[in-house]
C-alpha positions in Angstrom: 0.0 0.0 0.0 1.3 3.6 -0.9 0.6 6.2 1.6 -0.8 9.5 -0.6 -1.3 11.4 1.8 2.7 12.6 1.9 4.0 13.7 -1.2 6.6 11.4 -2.5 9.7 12.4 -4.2 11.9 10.9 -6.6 15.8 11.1 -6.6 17.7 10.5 -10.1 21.3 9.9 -8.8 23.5 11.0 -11.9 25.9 8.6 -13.4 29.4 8.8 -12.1 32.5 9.0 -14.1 35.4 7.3 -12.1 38.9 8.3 -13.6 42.2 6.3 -12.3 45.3 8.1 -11.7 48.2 7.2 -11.1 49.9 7.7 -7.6 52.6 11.0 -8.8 49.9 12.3 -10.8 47.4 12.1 -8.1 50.3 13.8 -5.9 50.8 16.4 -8.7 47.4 17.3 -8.8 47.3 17.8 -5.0 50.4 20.0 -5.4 48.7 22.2 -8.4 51.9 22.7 -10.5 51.3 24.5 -12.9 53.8 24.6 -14.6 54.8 21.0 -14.6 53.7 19.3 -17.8 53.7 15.3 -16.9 54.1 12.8 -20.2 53.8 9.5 -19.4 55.5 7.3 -22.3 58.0 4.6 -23.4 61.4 6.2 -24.5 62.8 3.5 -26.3 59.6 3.2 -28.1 59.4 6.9 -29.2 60.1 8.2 -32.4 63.2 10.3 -33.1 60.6 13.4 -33.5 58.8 12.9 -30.9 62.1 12.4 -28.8 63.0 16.0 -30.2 59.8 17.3 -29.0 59.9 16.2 -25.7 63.7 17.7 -24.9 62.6 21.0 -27.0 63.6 23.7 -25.1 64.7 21.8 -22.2 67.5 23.6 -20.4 68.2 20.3 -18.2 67.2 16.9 -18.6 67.8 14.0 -15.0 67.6 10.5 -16.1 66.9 8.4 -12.6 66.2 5.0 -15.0 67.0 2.0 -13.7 66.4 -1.6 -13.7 63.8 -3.1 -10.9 64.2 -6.0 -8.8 62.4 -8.2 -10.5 63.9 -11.9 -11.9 62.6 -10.1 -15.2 63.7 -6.7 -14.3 66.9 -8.2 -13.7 67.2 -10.4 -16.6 64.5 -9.5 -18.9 64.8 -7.2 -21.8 65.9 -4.5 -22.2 68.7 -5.1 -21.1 70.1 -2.0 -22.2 67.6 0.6 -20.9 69.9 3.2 -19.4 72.1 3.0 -22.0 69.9 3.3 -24.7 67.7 5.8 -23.6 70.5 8.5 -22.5 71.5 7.9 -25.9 68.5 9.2 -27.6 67.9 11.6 -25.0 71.2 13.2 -26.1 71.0 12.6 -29.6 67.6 13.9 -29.4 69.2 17.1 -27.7 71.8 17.7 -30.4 69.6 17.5 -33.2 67.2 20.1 -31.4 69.8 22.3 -31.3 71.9 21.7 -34.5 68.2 22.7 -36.3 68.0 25.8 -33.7 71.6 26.9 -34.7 70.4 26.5 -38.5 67.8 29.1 -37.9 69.7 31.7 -35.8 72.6 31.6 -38.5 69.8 32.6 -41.1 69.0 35.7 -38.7 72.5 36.6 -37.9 76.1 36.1 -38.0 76.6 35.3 -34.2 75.3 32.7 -32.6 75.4 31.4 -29.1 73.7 28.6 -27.6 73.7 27.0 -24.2 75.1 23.4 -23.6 71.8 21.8 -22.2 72.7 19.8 -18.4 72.4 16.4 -18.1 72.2 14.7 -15.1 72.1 10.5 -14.9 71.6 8.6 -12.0 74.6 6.1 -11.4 75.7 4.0 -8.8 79.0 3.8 -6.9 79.9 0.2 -8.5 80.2 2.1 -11.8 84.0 3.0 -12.1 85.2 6.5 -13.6 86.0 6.0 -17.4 88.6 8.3 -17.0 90.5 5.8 -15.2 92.1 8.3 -12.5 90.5 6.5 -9.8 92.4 5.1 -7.0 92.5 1.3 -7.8 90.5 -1.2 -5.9 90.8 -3.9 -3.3 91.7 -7.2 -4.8 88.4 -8.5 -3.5 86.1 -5.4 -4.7 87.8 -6.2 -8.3 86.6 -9.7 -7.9 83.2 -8.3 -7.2 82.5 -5.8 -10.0 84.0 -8.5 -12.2 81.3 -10.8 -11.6 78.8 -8.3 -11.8 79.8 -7.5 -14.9 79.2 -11.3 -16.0 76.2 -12.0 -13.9 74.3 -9.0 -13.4 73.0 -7.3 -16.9 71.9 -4.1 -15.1 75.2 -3.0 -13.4 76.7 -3.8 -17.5 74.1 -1.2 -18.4 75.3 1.9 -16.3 79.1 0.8 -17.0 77.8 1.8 -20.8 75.8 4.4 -20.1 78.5 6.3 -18.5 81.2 4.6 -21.2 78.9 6.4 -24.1 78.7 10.0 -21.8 82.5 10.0 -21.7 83.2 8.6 -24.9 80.9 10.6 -27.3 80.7 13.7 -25.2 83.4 14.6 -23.4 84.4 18.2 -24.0 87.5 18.9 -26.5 90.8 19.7 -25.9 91.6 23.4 -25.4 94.1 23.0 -28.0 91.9 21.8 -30.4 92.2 23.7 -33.8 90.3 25.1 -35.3 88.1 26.5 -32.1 85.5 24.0 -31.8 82.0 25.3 -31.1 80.1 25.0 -27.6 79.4 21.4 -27.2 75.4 20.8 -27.3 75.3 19.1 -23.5 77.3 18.9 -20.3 77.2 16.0 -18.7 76.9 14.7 -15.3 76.6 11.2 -13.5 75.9 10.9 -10.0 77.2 8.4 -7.6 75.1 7.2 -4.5 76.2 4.5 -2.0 73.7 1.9 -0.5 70.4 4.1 -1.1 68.6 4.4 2.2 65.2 5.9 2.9 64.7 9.0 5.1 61.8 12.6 5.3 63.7 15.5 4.9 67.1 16.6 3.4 69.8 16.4 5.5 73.4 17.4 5.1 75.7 15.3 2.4 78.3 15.6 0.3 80.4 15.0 -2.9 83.6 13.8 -3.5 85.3 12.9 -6.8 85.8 9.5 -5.9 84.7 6.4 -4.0 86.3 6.2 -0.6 86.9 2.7 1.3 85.6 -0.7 0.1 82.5 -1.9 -1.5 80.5 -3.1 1.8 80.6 -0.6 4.2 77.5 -0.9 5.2 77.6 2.4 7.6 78.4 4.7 4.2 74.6 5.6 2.9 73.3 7.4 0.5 69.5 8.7 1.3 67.5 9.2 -2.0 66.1 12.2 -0.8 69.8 13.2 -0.8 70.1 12.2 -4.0 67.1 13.8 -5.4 68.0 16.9 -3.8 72.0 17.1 -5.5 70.5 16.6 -8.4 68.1 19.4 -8.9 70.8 21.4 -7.4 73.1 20.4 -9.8 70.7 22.1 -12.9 68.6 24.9 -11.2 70.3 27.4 -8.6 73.9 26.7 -8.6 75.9 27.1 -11.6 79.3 27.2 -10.0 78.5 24.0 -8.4 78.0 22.6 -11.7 81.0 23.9 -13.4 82.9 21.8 -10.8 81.1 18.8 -11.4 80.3 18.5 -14.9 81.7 15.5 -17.0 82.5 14.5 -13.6 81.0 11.4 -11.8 81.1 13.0 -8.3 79.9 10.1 -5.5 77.1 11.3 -2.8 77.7 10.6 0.8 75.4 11.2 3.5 77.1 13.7 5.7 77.1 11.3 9.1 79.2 8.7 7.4 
C-alpha cells in the first residue's frame, strides 16, 4: 500500500564518471603545478621526432632510470635501458639544437647557444672512465668482475657512463680550429647503499669512491640524491661547473 497522503519524491542519482590516476599524478594534482607538464610514455619506443619534441627547449634533462628488482627486471629485456635511452635523449638534444643553430645563422652572424645539463643517476659500482680512480681492493675487483658477468643491469650503467665519456666529453683546449660549444654537459651521479629517510639532511660529494664496497655504515639517502640533483641544474651554476663530465659520489654527511 502507498501512503498518498505525503507527497513522494523521486531522486535520479546522476551517473558517475570514475577516472584512475596514477599515484605522482594524483600527488601532482594535489600540489597544483602548474607549470609542470607530466608525459607518461616509453622512451625507447618513441620516435626520433617525438624524442626531439619532448627535450625541445629543455634547459636540463635528469635521467633516474634503472632496472627493478624483478627476476625479469633483472634479466628481462631491455637489457640495455639506461644506455639506450640516454643515448637518444642526447642525440635527441643535439639534433634540437643543431636545427636551432640553422635558424639563428639565417638571422644573424653570431650565434650562441647554451650546452643543455644532463644529469644521470649512477651507482657507486660504476668505475670513472677516465681511469684516474684510485685502484680497488683485490676483492672489490673480484666483485665488479662478476657483476659484470652475472648481473645485466650493473653492465648497463658501466655503458651508459662509457657512451657519456666517450661521445661527449668536451674537447681539448688546443683543439684547432676553435670547436663550437658542445650541445650538453654532462653529469653522472654516484650514491652508495640508497637508504630511505623525510627530509634533506646534510651530504656531500667527493670525486671518488672512498673505502671498500660493503661498508654498510656509508649511505646514501634518496632524498639526498634527489636533492644534489636538482641542485646540480637549477640554482647553482658554479657547483655545476665543478662537477660536470664529472662522476662526483654522494655521501650522507654522518658517514
Amino acid at each position: 500500500m502507498i501512503d498518498t497522503t505525503t507527497p513522494t519524491t523521486a531522486t535520479t542519482t546522476p551517473p558517475t564518471t570514475t577516472t584512475t590516476t596514477s599515484p605522482l599524478q594524483q600527488q601532482l594534482q594535489q600540489q597544483q603545478q602548474q607549470k609542470l607538464e607530466l608525459m607518461e610514455a616509453s622512451i625507447l619506443e618513441m620516435s626520433p621526432p617525438q624524442l626531439q619534441q619532448m627535450v625541445s627547449k629543455c634547459d636540463a634533462i635528469v635521467s633516474c632510470l634503472g632496472h627493478n628488482g624483478s627476476f625479469s627486471g633483472v634479466w628481462g629485456k631491455p637489457y640495455k635501458l639506461v644506455t639506450d635511452a640516454i643515448q637518444r635523449v642526447c642525440e635527441a638534444t643535439i639534433a634540437n639544437q643543431k636545427l636551432e643553430t640553422a635558424t639563428t645563422t639565417k638571422r644573424t652572424t653570431t650565434t650562441t647557444t647554451t650546452p643543455t645539463k644532463v644529469v644521470l643517476l649512477g651507482t657507486v659500482l660504476v668505475p670513472n672512465p677516465n681511469g684516474q680512480e684510485p685502484k680497488r681492493s683485490f676483492f672489490d675487483r673480484c666483485v665488479l668482475t662478476a657483476l659484470s658477468y652475472l648481473i645485466p643491469p650493473h653492465v648497463d650503467n658501466e655503458a651508459a657512463a662509457q657512451y657519456l665519456f666517450q661521445h661527449h666529453y668536451p674537447p681539448p683546449l688546443t683543439a684547432k680550429p676553435a670547436t663550437p660549444s658542445p650541445a650538453l654537459e654532462w653529469c653522472v651521479v654516484r650514491p652508495n647503499l640508497l637508504i630511505d629517510q623525510d627530509t634533506v639532511t646534510d651530504y656531500q660529494l667527493k670525486a671518488q669512491p672512498t673505502g671498500g664496497l660493503f661498508q654498510g655504515n656509508v649511505t646514501s639517502a634518496r632524498i639526498n640524491v634527489a636533492h644534489s640533483m636538482v641542485q646540480l641544474v637549477t640554482n647553482h651554476q658554479q657547483q655545476w661547473d665543478t662537477w660536470k663530465y664529472q662522476m662526483p659520489v654522494l655521501f650522507d654527511q654522518n658517514n
